[in-house]
N, C-alpha and C positions, 0 to 999 in steps of 0.2 A: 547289757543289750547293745549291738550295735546301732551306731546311727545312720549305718550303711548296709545293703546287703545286693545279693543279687538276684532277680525275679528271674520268673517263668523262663521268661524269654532269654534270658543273658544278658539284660541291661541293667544298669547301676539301679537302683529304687534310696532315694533319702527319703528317711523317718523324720515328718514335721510334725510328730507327735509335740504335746505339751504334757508330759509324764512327770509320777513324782519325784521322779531324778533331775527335772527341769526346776523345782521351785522351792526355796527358801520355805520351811516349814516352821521350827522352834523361833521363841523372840530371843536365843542367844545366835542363828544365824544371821537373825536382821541386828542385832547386837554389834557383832562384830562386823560387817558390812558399814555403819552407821560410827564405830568408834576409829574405822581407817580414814578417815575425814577427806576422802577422795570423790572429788562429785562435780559433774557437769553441768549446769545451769540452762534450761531452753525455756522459750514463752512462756507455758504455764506450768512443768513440770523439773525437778532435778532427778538426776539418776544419778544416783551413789554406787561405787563398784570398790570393790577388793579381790586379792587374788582368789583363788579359790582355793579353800584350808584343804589339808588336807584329810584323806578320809573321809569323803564325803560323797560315796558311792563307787563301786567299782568297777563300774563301764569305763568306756574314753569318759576324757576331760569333754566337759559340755561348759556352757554358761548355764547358771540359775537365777530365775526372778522371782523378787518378790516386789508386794505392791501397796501402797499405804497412800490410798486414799479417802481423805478425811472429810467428815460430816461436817465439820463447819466451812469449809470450803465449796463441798457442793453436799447442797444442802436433799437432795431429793433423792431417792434409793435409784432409781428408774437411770438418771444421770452417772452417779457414780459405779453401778452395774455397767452400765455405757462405755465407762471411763475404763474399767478394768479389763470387758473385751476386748476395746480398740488394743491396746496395751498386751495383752497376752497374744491377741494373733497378732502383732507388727511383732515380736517378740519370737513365735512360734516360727516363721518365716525367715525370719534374719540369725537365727539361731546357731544355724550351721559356718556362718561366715565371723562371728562375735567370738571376741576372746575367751580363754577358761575364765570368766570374772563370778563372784556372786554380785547379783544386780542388785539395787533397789529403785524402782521407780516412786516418787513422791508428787503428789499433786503439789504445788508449791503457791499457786493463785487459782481466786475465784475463775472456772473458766465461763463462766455467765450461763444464762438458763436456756440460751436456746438448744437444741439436739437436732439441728435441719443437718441438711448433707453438708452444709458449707462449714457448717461449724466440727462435721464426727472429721473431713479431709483436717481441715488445722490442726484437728488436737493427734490425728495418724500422722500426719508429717513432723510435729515438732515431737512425737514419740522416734519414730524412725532419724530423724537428726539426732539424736542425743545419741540414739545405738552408734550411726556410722561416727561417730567423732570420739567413742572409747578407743583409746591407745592400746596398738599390734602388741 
């Protein structure tokens, strides 16, 4: 599928779809994502990345994410659900601009128990810094 086409109209239309050509599915993708020991470090999260294997869908080159947010970390379903939205639409959105990489985002610290708006901006901005600071 493309991730480009063109509408009605004759204007460009970009698919910001989050499709399952978009996401690390087997634990031998997050496997080998996790054994290229390539990983960026932010506030409370690491994103690990490797190239993107090949064979691995036969549309264009896209990025794919997966997401490994852990119960001892945050400890409440409601928060961690929270956690993986923010993350999949910051992800769904920047998608188009982000290298062929398989992603892993990891929650890496407690990000404490509050869910106000002050706290979902922190944890979208230090998701969105990690994307923009993966190497061209």
């Amino acid at each position: 599928m493309l991730d480009r086409e063109q509408g009605a109209t004759g204007t460009e239309v970009v698919d910001l779809g989050f499709r399952n050509e978009h996401r690390l599915h087997t634990p031998a993708d997050f496997s080998t994502v996790f054994t290229v020991r390539r990983v960026l470090r932010g506030e409370l999260f690491n994103l690990h990345y490797a190239a993107k294997t090949a064979g691995t869908g036969s549309g264009p080159v896209s990025a794919r994410l997966g997401l490994v947010i852990a119960k001892k970390l945050a400890h409440r379903a409601v928060q961690r659900n929270l956690l993986k939205r923010l993350a999949r639409e910051a992800f769904r959105l920047a998608r188009q601009g982000l290298p062929s990489y398989d992603l892993v985002l990891r929650l890496a610290k407690q990000p404490g128990t509050s869910l106000d708006r002050t706290a979902r901006k922190t944890w979208r901005a230090d998701i969105e810094r990690l994307f923009s600071r993966l190497p061209r």
